[in-house]
Structure formats: structure tokens, C-alpha cells
N, C-alpha and C positions, 0 to 999 in steps of 0.2 A: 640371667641364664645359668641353667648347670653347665660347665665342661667339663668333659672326661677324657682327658689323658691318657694313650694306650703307648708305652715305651717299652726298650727293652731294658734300659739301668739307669738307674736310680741318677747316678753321676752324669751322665750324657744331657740327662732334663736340668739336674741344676748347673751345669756348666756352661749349657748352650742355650737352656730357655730360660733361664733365671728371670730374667730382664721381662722377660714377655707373659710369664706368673704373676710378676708384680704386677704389672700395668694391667692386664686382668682381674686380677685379686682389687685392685684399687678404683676399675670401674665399678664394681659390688658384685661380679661373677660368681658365682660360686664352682669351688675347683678342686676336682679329684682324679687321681694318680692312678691307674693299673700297669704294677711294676715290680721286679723282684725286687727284696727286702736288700736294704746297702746301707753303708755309712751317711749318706744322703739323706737319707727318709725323712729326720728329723728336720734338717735344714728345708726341705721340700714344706713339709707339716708350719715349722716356722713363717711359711710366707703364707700359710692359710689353704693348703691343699692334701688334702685326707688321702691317704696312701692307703691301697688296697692291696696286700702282697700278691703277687702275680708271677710263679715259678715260671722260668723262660731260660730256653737253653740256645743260647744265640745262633752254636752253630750245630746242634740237635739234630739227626733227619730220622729222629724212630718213629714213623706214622703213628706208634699209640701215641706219644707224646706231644707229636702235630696236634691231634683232635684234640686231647686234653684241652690244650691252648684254646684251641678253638672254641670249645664247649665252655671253659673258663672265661672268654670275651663273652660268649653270649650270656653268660648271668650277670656277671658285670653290668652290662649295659640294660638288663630288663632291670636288674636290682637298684642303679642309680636312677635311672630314666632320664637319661641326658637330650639338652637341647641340642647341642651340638660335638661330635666326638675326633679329635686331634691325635692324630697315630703317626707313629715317625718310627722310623727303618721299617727292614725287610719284615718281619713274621707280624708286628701287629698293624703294621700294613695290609699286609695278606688278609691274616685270620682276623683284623678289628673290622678291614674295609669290608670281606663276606658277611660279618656278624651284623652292621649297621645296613649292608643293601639288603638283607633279609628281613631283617626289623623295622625299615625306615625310618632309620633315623639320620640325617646329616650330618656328612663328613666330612673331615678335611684331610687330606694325603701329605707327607712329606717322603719326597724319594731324596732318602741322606745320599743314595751311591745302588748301583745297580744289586750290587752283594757277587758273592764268590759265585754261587750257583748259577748267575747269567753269563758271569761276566768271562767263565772257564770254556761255554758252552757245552752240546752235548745233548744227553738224554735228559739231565736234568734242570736245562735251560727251560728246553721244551715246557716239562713240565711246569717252571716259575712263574713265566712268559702266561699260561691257561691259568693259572691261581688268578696272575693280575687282572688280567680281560675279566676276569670274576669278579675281585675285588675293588676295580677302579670304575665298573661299569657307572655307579648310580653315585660318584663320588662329587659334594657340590665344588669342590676345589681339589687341582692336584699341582702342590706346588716341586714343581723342578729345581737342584742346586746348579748346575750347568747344563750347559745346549747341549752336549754329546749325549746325557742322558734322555734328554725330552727326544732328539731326534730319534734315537733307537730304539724308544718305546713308539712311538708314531710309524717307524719304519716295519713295527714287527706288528702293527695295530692293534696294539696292546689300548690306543687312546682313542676314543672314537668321537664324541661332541661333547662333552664334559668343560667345562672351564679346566684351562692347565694356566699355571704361571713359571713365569722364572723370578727366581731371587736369589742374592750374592750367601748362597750358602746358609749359615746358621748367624750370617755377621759376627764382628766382632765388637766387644765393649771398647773401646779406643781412648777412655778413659781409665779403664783396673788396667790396660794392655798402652803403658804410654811409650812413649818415645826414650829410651836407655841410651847414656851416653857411651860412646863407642870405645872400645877399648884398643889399647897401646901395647903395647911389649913383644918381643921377638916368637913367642909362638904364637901360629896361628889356632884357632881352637874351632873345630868343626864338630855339630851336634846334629845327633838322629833322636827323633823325641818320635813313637807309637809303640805300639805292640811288637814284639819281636817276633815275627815271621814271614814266612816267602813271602807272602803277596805285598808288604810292607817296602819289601826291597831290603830286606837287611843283609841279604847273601851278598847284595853287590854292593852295598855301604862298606861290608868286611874286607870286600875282594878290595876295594879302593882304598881303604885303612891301609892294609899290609904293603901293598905296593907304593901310596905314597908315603907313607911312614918313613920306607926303606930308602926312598930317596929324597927325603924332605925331612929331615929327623925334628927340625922345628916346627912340627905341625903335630895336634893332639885330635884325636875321634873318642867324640864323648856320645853315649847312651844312655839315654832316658826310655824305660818303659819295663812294664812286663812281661815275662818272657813266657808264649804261650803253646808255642812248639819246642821242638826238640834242638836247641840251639846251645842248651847249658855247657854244653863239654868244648863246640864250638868258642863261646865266648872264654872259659876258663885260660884256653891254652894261649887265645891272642891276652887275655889279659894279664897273664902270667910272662910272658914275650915284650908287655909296657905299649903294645899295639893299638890297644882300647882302653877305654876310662870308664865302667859301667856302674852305672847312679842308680840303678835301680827305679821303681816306682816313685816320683815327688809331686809334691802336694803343690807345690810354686814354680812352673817351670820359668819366671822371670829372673830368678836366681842364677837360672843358666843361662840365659840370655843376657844376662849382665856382662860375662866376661868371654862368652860367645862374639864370633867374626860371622859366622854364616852357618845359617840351616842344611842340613842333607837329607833332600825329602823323596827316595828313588820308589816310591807308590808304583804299583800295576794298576791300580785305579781308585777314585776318589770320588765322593759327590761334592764338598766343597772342602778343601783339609782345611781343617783348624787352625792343625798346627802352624800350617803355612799364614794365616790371617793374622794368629797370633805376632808369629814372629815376622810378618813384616813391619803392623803396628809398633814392635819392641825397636823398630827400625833396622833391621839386621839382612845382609841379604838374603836372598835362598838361590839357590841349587838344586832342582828337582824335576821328573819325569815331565815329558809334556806329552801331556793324558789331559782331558778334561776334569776339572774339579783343581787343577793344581794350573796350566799356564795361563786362567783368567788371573791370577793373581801376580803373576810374574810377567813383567816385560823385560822381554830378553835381552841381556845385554844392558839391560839399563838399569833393573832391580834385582838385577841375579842373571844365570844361566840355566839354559832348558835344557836336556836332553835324554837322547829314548830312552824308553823304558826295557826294563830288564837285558841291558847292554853295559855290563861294568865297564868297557874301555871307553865308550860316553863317557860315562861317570866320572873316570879316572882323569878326561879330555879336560872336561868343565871345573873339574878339581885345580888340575893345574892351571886353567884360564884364570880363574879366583888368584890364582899365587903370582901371576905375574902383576898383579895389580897392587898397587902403592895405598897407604890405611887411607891417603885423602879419595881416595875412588871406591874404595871399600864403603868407606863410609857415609859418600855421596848416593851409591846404590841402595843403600839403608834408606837415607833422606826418601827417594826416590821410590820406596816400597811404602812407607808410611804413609804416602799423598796420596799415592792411588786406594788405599787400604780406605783414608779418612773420607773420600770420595764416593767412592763404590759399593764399600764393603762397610759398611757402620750399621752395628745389630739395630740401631733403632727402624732401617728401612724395613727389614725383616719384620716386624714389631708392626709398624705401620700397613706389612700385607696384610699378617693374620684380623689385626684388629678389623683394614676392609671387610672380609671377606666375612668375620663373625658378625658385623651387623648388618650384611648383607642376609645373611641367612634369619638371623632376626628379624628383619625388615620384611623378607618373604615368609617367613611363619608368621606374625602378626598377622598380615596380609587377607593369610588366606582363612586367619581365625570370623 
């Protein structure tokens, strides 16, 4: 069979579908890519998957630019002639799922996370909400990363007789993500790994830095990510204060998890985080929103602490619950995040939907040749 791939970057597909290219690639599929051009490409190209440049402005709302997109899926998809077409987040979701119910061709849906535009509400929920009912109408599979999201799509009838599933996110490799031995020494070291902005929770990661900083001088807040709002002058001044540790963009974040105590993951919403899968695999606790896409991963109190979102004195609460705790309970809740992670959450189940679901759809095209 052809599959064609509709993402929005390059790094997202080899990060999170690596594993499920291969296994593709190695039934004798043939595999191609609609995606903006990135450091990735190559490595994509390397597992046998032909990369079609594909401009995409994640968070873009210029209507010409929408259509563009849109009008770009559909030659894509007339020019490869796929058997079956794999679209993950918000726009080529949208614009891949209208392109292939138009065309007829068989799709598969991933909803990574509802996206900012639903998730804010408003005038432009509205409008999301009538893209999807468009886009998800004729889709043969739509798979869900957590229950909050399938419910709210179901609740807005966004979903109507379609096959829907749930699966534990994008899984995690639980072999490259292994179990890190736990670290010693008198500071504690707490790490924020995304994008640097509101909706990430970095406002209230900061507010919880300075305050516990001030009263816990043996505790360090480290930052991993790109900074894609307006936060620069923010970070300079705590950084220049000895308040924050900022790393910038890394290519390994197990390097920080090495000498990492616990994750700080304060999301407004998530479809399944990574980085939380990641780092409990690494054996580490977390700390983080309980929102869907983040408390399937945490058992409270046992693998970490939950608490609400965009509420820095939460934050600050479950900060210092963490510090009353002795490195043997630290690092039992590590232990304790790894089992459920090796359980649950291991990319091969993931791996094991899609492959259902592609020779299911093979099975029904043969079928009805």
C-alpha cells in the first residue's frame, strides 16, 4: 500500500512515529511525507519515506494561507494516489481530513490535543468544532490520546458513527527512554522541558522558581525549550537573579534527566505529553496539571503530584510536598512512574493500533475490488 503522511513538522513524525515508519517501511509499504522542510527530512528520507515540502504555519489564521494549505493537501493527495492517508494535529487534520472525504480516499485521524483555538473557546472554537464535523465526517479511524478529548468531541457532536479509538498517546520507546539512576547530592534540581509559553504554564513554573528559590536556596529550576513568546526579558532578569538555569533548545533531553529529581509539567492542556511519558520512563517523578493528556500518566501521590492548572500556589503546594520527601521516596515514585509507563504506555501498543486499523482498511479495499 501507499501511505501518505500529512504532519505539521518534520521532528514531531521522527520523534513520535519513528518506530511506526519502520514497522511500515519493513512490511513493504510504500511511505511518503507531506511536511515543512526541517533538520528531520533526511532522517525521515533514511527510513524510506519521500518528503514532500509542505509550508505550514502551526499557529497561522490568514484564510489565504488556510486555503493554500488546503489546496496543497489536495494535489498532494491526487498526485501520490494514496491508499490510505495518516494526518496528526490540528490543520492537517482539518485540511488533510476535507481533502481525502472529498476525494475518497481513506483516513486515519490523530487528535495529538484539542489545539489553542478550541481549547480558549469563543467565536473561534465555533468555528474549529464545523471544520472537524467536516473533516472527521467520512474518516475510517479517529484515534484519541485521552478520554477528555473524545468526550468533548462526542459532547459537541463533533463525532457521529465513525470508528473512534483511544490510545496511550504517541507511546513511549521504553528502551532509547530507559530507567536513570537517581541522583544524590543536596540540591534538588527541578526541570521544565516545552515551548516557552502561556499555554505551557511557564508563567506559573517562574512564579514557583522565585518563590521557592527564596525559601529553599538548595533547589535549582532548569529550562529546556524554545522560546516562542514574548518571555525573553522575562527569563534574562530571573536568570541574571541565579533563579533559573535556561538550556536552551537540546537534542537529548536524557542528559537532563540524568541529574534531574522531578519534572514540572504545569500544561493548560495536553493530548498525551511526551514529555511526561518520557520522563517517567527515565524514572523521575512529575509534577504536573491535572488536565487530561497529563493525570493518565501520573498517579497521584504515588508517581508524582497533580495539581490545578494555571494556579501557581497549587504549583508552589505540590513544590514543596516534593521537598518534604527523603531521596528513598523520591526515588520510589520514579520506580513507580516507570511500571505504569512500561504497562500502559509503550509505543509498540500504539504501533499495534495503527498497523490494525491499515489492514483493516486493506482488507475492506481488496474486498470490495
Amino acid at each position: 500500500m501507499r501511505i501518505l503522511i500529512l504532519a505539521n513538522a518534520d521532528s514531531g513524525l521522527y520523534r513520535f512515529r519513528y518506530e511506526l515508519l519502520c514497522e511500515l517501511a519493513r512490511q513493504g509499504h510504500e511511505l511518503v511525507a507531506g511536511l515543512p522542510n526541517g533538520p528531520f527530512v533526511p532522517k525521515l528520507e533514511a527510513v524510506g519515506c519521500r518528503v514532500i515540502e509542505t509550508p505550514l504555519n502551526r499557529r497561522g489564521k490568514n484564510p489565504l494561507s488556510e486555503l493554500k494549505l488546503l489546496l496543497t493537501y489536495g494535489a498532494i493527495v491526487k498526485e501520490t494516489k494514496p491508499d490510505v492517508v495518516l494526518t496528526y494535529t490540528v490543520k492537517p487534520n482539518v485540511y488533510g481530513g476535507i481533502v481525502c472525504r472529498l476525494l475518497g480516499v481513506p483516513y486515519l485521524v490523530n487528535i495529538t490535543g484539542l489545539g489553542a483555538s478550541i481549547e480558549k473557546g469563543g467565536p473561534l472554537r465555533r468555528l474549529m468544532l464545523a471544520l472537524y464535523r467536516t473533516a472527521l465526517k467520512r474518516a475510517a479511524c479517529v484515534f484519541f490520546q485521552n478520554q477528555d478529548n473524545l468526550m468533548f468531541m462526542a459532547r459537541h457532536r463533533v463525532l457521529t458513527q465513525q470508528h473512534r479509538r483511544l490510545i496511550p498517546g504517541s507511546g513511549v520507546n521504553t528502551a532509547q527512554y530507559g530507567l536513570l539512576g537517581y541522583p544524590d547530592g543536596e540540591t534538588i534540581n527541578f526541570l521544565f522541558i516545552g515551548r516557552i509559553m502561556a499555554e505551557k504554564g511557564i508563567g506559573e513554573y517562574l512564579e514557583a522558581a522565585e518563590e521557592i528559590k527564596a525559601r529553599y536556596p538548595n533547589t535549582a529550576f532548569h529550562i529546556l525549550g524554545a522560546c516562542v513568546e514574548d518571555f525573553e526579558e522575562k527569563l534574562r532578569a530571573l536568570i541574571a537573579r541565579g533563579v533559573i538555569i535556561y538550556h536552551g533548545v537540546q537534542d537529548d533531553v536524557r542528559l537532563f534527566h540524568k541529574n534531574s529529581h522531578a519534572t514540572i509539567h504545569p500544561s493548560y492542556w495536553e493530548g498525551m505529553s511526551n514529555v511526561l511519558l518520557e520522563t517517567a520512563a527515565c524514572g523521575r517523578p512529575i509534577l504536573c496539571s491535572d488536565i487530561g493528556g497529563c493525570r493518565e500518566i501520573v498517579d497521584d501521590g504515588v508517581s508524582g503530584f497533580l495539581f490545578e492548572r494555571r494556579n501557581s500556589r497549587a504549583l508552589i503546594d505540590a513544590v514543596e510536598r516534593f521537598l518534604t520527601l527523603d531521596n528513598t521516596e523520591r526515588r520510589q515514585m520514579g520506580l513507580n512512574g516507570r511500571a505504569r509507563v512500561l504497562k500502559q504506555f509503550d509505543r509498540r501498543l500504539v504501533i499495534a493500533a495503527y498497523i490494525e486499523e491499515i489492514d483493516r482498511i486493506k482488507s475492506e479495499t481488496t474486498g470490495r475490488k
